[in-house]
TORFI-652971 format. One record per residue (C-alpha): residue in one letter; x, y, z. Coordinates in Angstrom, 2 decimals. Example, Ala and Ser with C-alpha at 12.3 -4.5 7.8 and 13.67 -1.06 7.14 Angstrom:
a,12.30,-4.50,7.80 $
s,13.67,-1.06,7.14 $
END
This chain:
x,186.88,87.20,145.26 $
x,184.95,84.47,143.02 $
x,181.53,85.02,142.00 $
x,179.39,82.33,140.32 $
x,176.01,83.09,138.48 $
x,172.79,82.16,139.76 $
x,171.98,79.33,137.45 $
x,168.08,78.77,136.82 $
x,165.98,76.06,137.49 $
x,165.10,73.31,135.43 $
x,161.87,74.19,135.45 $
x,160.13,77.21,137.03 $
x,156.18,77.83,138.21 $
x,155.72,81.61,137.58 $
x,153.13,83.73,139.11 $
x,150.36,82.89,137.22 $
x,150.48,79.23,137.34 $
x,152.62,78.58,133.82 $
x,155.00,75.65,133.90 $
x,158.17,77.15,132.47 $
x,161.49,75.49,131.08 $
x,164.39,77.01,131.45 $
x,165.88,74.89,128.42 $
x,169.64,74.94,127.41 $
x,170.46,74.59,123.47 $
x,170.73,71.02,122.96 $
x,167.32,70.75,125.12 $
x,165.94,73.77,122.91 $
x,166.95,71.51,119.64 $
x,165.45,68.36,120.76 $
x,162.41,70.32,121.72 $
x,161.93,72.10,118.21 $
x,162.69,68.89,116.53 $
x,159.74,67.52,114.11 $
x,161.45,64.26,113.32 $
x,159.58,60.58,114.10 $
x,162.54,59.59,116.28 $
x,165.08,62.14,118.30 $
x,168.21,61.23,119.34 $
x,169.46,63.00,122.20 $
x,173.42,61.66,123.03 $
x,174.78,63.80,125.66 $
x,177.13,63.66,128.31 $
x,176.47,62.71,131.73 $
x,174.13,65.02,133.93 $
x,173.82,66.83,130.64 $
x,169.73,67.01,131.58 $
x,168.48,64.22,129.45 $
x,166.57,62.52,131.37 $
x,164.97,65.26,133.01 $
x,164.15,66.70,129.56 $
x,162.43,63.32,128.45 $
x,159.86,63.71,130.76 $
x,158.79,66.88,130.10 $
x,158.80,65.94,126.11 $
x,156.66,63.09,126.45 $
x,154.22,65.31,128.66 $
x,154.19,67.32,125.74 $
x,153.50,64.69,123.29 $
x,150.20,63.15,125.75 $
x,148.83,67.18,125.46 $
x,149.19,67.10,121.54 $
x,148.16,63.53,121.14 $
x,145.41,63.07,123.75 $
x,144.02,59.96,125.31 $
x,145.84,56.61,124.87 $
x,149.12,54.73,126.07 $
x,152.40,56.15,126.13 $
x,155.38,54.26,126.96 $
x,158.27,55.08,129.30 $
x,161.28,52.40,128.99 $
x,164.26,51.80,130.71 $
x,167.49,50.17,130.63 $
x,166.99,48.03,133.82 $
x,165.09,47.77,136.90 $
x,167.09,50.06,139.41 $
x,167.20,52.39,136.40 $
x,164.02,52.88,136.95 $
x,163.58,53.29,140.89 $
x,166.50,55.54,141.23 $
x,166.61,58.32,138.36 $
x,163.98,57.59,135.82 $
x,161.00,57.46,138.28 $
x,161.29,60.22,140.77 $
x,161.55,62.48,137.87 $
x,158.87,61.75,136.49 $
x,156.26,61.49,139.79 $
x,157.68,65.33,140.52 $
x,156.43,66.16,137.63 $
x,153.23,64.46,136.61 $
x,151.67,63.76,139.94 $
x,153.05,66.18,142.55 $
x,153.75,69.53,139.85 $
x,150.59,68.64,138.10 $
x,148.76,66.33,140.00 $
x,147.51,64.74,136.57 $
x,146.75,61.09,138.18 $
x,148.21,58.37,139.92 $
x,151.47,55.53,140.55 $
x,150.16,52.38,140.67 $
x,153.78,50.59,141.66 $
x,152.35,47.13,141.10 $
x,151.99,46.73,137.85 $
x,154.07,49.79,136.83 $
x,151.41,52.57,135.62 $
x,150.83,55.88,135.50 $
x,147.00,56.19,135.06 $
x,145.28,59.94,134.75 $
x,142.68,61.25,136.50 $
x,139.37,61.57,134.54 $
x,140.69,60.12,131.50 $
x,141.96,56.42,129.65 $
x,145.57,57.64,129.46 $
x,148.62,55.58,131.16 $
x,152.04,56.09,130.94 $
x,152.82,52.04,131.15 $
x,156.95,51.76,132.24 $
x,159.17,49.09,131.24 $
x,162.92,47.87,131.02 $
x,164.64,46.91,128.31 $
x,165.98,43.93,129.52 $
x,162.45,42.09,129.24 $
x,161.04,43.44,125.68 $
x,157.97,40.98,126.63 $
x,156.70,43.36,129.18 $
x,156.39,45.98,125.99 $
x,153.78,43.94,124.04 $
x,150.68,44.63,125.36 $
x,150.22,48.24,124.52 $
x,149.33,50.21,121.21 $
x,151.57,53.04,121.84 $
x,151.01,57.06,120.62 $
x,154.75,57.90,122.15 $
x,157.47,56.72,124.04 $
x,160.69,57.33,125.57 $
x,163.70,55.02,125.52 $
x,166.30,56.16,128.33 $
x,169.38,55.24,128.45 $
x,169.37,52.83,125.65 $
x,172.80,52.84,124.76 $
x,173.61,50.80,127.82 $
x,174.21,46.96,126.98 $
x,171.24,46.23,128.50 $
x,169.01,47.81,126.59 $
x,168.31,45.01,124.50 $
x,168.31,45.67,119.87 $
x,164.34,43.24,120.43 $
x,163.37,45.91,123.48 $
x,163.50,48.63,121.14 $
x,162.06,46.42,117.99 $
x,158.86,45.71,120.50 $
x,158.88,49.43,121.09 $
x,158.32,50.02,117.30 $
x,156.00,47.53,116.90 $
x,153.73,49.13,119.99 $
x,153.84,52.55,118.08 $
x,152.94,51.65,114.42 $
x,149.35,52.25,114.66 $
x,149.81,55.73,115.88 $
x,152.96,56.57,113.89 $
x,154.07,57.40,116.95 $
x,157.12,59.34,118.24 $
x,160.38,57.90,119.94 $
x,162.85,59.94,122.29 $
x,166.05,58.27,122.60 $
x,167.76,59.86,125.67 $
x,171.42,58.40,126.48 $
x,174.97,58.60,126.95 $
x,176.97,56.21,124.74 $
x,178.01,53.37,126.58 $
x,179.50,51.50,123.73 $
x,178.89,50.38,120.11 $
x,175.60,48.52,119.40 $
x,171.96,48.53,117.22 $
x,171.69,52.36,118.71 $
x,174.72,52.74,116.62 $
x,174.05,50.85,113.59 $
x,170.25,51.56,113.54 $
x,169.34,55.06,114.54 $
x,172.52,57.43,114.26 $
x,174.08,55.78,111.17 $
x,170.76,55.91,109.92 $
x,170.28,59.28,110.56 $
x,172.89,60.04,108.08 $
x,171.09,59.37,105.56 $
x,168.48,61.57,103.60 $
x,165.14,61.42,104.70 $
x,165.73,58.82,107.58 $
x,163.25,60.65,109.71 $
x,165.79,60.51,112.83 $
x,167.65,63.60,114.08 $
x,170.36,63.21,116.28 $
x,171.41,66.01,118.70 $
x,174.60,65.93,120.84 $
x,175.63,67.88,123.55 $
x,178.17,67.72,125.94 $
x,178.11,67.34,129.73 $
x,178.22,71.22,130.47 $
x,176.34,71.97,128.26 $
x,173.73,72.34,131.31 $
x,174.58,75.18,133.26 $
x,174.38,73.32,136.24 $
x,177.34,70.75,135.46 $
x,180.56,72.11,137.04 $
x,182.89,72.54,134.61 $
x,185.64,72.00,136.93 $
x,184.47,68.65,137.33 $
x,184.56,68.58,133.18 $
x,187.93,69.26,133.56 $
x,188.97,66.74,136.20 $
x,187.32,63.81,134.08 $
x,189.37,65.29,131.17 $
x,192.59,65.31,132.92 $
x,191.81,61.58,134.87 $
x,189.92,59.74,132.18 $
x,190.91,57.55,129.38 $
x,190.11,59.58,126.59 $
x,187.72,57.18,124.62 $
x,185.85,57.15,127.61 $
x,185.69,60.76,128.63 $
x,184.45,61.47,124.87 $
x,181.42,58.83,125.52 $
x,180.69,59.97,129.07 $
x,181.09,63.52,128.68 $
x,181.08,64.77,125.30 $
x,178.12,62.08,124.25 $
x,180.55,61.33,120.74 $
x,180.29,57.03,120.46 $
x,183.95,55.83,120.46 $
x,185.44,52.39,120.02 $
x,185.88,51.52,123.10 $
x,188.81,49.71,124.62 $
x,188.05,46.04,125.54 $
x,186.00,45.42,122.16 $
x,186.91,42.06,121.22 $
x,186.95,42.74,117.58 $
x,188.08,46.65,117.10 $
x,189.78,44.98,113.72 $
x,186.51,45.20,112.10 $
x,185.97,48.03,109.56 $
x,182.78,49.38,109.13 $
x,183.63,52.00,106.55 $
x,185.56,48.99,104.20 $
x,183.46,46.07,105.27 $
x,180.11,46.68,105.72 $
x,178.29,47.15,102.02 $
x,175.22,47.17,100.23 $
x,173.17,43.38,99.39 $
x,173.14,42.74,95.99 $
x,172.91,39.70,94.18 $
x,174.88,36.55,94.82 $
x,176.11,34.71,91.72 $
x,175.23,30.90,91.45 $
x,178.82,30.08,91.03 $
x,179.96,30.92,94.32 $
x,180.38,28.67,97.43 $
x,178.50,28.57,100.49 $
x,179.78,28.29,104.23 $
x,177.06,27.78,107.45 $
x,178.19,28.61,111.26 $
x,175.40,27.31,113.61 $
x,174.96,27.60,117.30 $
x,172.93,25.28,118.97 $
x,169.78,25.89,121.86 $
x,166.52,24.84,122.74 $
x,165.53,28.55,123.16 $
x,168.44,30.56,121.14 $
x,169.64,28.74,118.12 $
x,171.55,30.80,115.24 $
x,172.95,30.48,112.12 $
x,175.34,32.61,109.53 $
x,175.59,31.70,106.04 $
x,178.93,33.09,103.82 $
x,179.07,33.01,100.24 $
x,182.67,33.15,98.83 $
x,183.82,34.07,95.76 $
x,185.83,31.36,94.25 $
x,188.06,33.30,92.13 $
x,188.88,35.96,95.09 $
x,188.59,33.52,98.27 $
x,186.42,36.73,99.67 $
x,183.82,36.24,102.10 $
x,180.57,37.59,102.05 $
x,178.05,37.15,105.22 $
x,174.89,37.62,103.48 $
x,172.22,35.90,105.85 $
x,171.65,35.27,109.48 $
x,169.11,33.19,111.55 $
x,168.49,34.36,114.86 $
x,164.67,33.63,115.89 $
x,165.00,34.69,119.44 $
x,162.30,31.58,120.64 $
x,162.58,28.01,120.66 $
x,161.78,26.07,116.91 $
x,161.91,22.68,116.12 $
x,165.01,21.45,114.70 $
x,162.57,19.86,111.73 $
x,161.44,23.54,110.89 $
x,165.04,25.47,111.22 $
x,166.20,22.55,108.69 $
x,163.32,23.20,106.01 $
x,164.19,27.20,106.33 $
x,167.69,26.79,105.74 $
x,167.20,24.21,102.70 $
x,165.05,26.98,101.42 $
x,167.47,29.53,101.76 $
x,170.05,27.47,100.05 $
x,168.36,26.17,97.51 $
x,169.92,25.76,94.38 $
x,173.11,26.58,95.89 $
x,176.13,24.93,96.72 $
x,176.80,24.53,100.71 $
x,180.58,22.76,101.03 $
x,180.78,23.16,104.81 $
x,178.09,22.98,107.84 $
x,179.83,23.60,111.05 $
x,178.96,24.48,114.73 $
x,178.46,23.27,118.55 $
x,181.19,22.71,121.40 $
x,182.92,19.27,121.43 $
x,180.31,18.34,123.46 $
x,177.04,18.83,121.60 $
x,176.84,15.82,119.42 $
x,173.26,15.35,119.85 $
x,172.33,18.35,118.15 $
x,174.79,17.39,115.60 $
x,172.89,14.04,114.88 $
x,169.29,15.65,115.65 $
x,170.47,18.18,112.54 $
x,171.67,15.25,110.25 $
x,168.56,12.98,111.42 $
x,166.80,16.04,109.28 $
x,169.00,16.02,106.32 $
x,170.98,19.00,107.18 $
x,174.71,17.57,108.35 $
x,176.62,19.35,110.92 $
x,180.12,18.93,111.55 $
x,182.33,19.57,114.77 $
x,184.47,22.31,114.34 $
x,188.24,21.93,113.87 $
x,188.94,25.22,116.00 $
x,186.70,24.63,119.97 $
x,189.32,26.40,121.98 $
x,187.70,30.39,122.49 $
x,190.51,32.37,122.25 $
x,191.85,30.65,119.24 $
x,188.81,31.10,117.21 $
x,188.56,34.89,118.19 $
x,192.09,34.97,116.55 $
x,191.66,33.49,113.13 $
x,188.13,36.01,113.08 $
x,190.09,38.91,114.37 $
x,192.75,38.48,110.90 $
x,190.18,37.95,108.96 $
x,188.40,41.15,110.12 $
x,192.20,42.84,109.91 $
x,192.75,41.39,106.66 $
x,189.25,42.82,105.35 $
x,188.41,39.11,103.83 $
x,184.61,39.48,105.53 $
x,181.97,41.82,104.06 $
x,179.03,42.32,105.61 $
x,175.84,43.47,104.40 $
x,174.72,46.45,106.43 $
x,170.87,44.98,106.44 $
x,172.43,42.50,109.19 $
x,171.05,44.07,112.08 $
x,171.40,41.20,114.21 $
x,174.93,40.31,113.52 $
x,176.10,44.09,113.63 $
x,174.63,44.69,116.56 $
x,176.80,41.85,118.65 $
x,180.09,42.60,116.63 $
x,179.87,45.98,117.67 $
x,179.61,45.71,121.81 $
x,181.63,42.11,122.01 $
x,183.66,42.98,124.57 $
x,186.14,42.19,127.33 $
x,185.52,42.51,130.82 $
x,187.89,45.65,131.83 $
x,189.35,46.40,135.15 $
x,189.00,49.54,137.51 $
x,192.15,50.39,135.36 $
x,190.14,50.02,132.08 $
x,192.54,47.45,131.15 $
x,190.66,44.21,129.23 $
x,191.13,40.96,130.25 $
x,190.93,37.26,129.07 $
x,186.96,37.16,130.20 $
x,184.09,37.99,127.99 $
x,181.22,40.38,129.08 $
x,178.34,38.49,129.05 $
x,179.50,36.09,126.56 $
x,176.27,33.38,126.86 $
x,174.22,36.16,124.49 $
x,176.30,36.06,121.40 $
x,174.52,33.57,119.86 $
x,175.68,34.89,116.36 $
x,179.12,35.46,116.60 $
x,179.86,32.03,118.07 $
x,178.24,30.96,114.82 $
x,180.80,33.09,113.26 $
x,183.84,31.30,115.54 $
x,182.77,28.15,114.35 $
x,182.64,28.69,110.50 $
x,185.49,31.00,110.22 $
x,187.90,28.78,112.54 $
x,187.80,26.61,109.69 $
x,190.11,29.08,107.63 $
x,193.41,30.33,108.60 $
x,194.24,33.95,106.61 $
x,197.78,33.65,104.97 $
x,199.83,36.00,102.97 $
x,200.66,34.89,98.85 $
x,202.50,36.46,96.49 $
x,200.41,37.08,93.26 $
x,201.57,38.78,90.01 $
x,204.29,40.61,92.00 $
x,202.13,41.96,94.27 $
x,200.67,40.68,97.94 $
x,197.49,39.61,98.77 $
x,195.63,37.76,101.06 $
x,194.06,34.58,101.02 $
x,191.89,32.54,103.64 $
x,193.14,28.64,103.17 $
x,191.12,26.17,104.78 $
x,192.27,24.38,107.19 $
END
């Protein structure tokens, strides 16, 4: 005969009228945990999101009166898990206020605090508010757009407020590159906390098992175990962070200067390489990504700023087609060729050696450009296999730049004092 053991609720009203959390140890941590920002990476179902609301209900009783923010991934995020949480608790368990579903507020009864909601994928709906807390769910999903979470911080300066993170890792990205590799480092003022699916008593481990035995395993590790992973279908897994992305310092005045742009009324971006002539190394030390539509006159005055006293030897960027930007570019005294290498595919290639070759460093303040080259990926099949089609390739503003200026350069093998090393040769 099987028994099973009565598992707790989540949360519990006890005879007296106390609200009571039955917590499980990674909840426990990321409850006792001081820092400015928490990281909570879990598995599926592993109670994050039913944990975030509870924290931030915390954080309005130690904070008092003000704004709080609650922000989602996307839209039906929202309406199907993140919401109905929260209303259980804050208006039916405590009856602390009211929904007001048309503008997305949770106002209190009595008293100037709102919990104002949000989704990632429209960071302008985050400006409005000066912020004492807020929650990010689920903000390792693609959607969760790096400027969401940049409008986020912006909202809670004032305050010095708090930020719960609360996700499973969907992929590579700025939550990555800009809160847990961060978080290794002393005094970062981020603790990350990890916890696997069954790690809440209610998760069936059987079903644990089944995912382990029917999964892929980079993607049972992210979905279940909450541990990031490269996952298949990234476009350029030949990258090495560990070898290739490195501290700024100092570029020498000697050294030659290479420019990638991509062209748009309301995205346009730019990459700038200096190379070290005696090496043939590449080194992407800037990037220009404004995010909002600026005159071509005032992009071209920023970048001869940049570059001043420098020496530029090649301008390239823009599809076959685009030779009005070209001209508009040159009209401003900043000259723009076509690139050699349009077709897609091809230019991923000659960036992918280069990336397996290690001739690109990167400097890790590059938040922009880090952020796309780790979650370019390939659209992936119900049998996780990629194919030729990139996910949502319109937004990677950046590493088309890239395409452009590095298509230029095809990485070949020399011979040099008896040894073998590699060289990029222009084309």
């Amino acid at each position: 005969m099987t028994t099973t053991t009565a598992v707790k609720p989540y949360r519990e009203i006890t005879p007296d009228g106390t609200l009571h959390l039955n917590l499980h140890p990674g909840q426990s941590k990321a409850w006792l945990s001081k820092a400015r920002e928490i990281l909570i990476l879990a598995g599926t179902q592993g109670g994050k999101t039913v944990f975030s609301v509870d924290w931030l209900y915390r954080e309005i009783a130690e904070r008092g009166e003000g704004d709080y923010l609650y922000v989602t991934a996307t839209y039906p995020l929202l309406q199907l898990k993140v919401l109905p949480e929260f209303l259980t608790l804050f208006r039916d368990t405590l009856a602390l206020g009211k929904w007001r579903d048309a503008d997305k507020v949770f106002e209190f009864t009595g008293s100037k605090t709102r919990v104002i909601f949000g989704t990632a994928t429209n960071p302008e709906s985050l400006e409005s508010a000066t912020a004492k807390a807020a929650v990010l769910d689920e903000a390792g999903q693609k959607q969760f757009r790096r400027d969401s979470r940049e409008a986020v911080m912006r909202r809670l300066s004032i305050h010095q407020g708090r930020i719960l993170y609360a996700t499973t890792p969907y992929g590579l990205g700025w939550l990555k590159t800009e809160v847990y590799d961060r978080a290794q480092q002393p005094n970062s003022g981020i603790e990350v906390i990890n916890f696997a699916s069954t790690m809440n008593p209610a998760f069936p481990k059987e079903e644990y098992e089944r995912a382990k035995a029917t999964m892929p395993g980079w993607k049972f590790r992210m979905f279940y175990d909450g541990r990031f992973e490269k996952p298949v279908g990234l476009v350029y897994d030949s990258f090495s962070e560990a070898h290739c992305k490195i501290g700024r310092f100092p570029i020498p005045d000697s050294w030659l200067w290479h420019v990638g742009h991509d062209f748009g009324g309301v995205n346009p971006a730019a990459l700038f390489y200096a190379q070290d002539p005696a090496t043939g190394q590449f080194y992407l030390a800037y990037s220009y990504k404004p995010g909002h539509p600026v005159p071509v006159a005032e992009q071209v005055t920023h970048f001869k700023d940049l570059m001043r006293g420098r020496t530029v030897v090649k301008r390239v960027g823009g599809s076959h087609q685009e030779v009005g930007w070209r001209d508009d570019y040159t009209a401003h005294g900043w000259a723009i060729s076509e690139p050699k290498i349009l077709d897609v595919a091809q230019g991923i290639a000659r960036v992918y050696a280069m990336h397996k070759l290690n001739k690109i460093m990167v400097f890790d303040d590059l938040a922009d450009y880090l952020d796309e080259k780790l979650s370019y990926s390939y659209k992936l099949t119900d049998k996780y296999e990629p194919i030729e089609e990139i996910e949502d390739k319109a937004s990677y503003h950046i590493l088309d730049c890239e395409r452009y200026i590095m298509g230029e350069f095809v990485p070949e093998t020399v011979q040099a004092r008896g040894r073998v090393v590699y060289m990029p040769r222009v084309v």
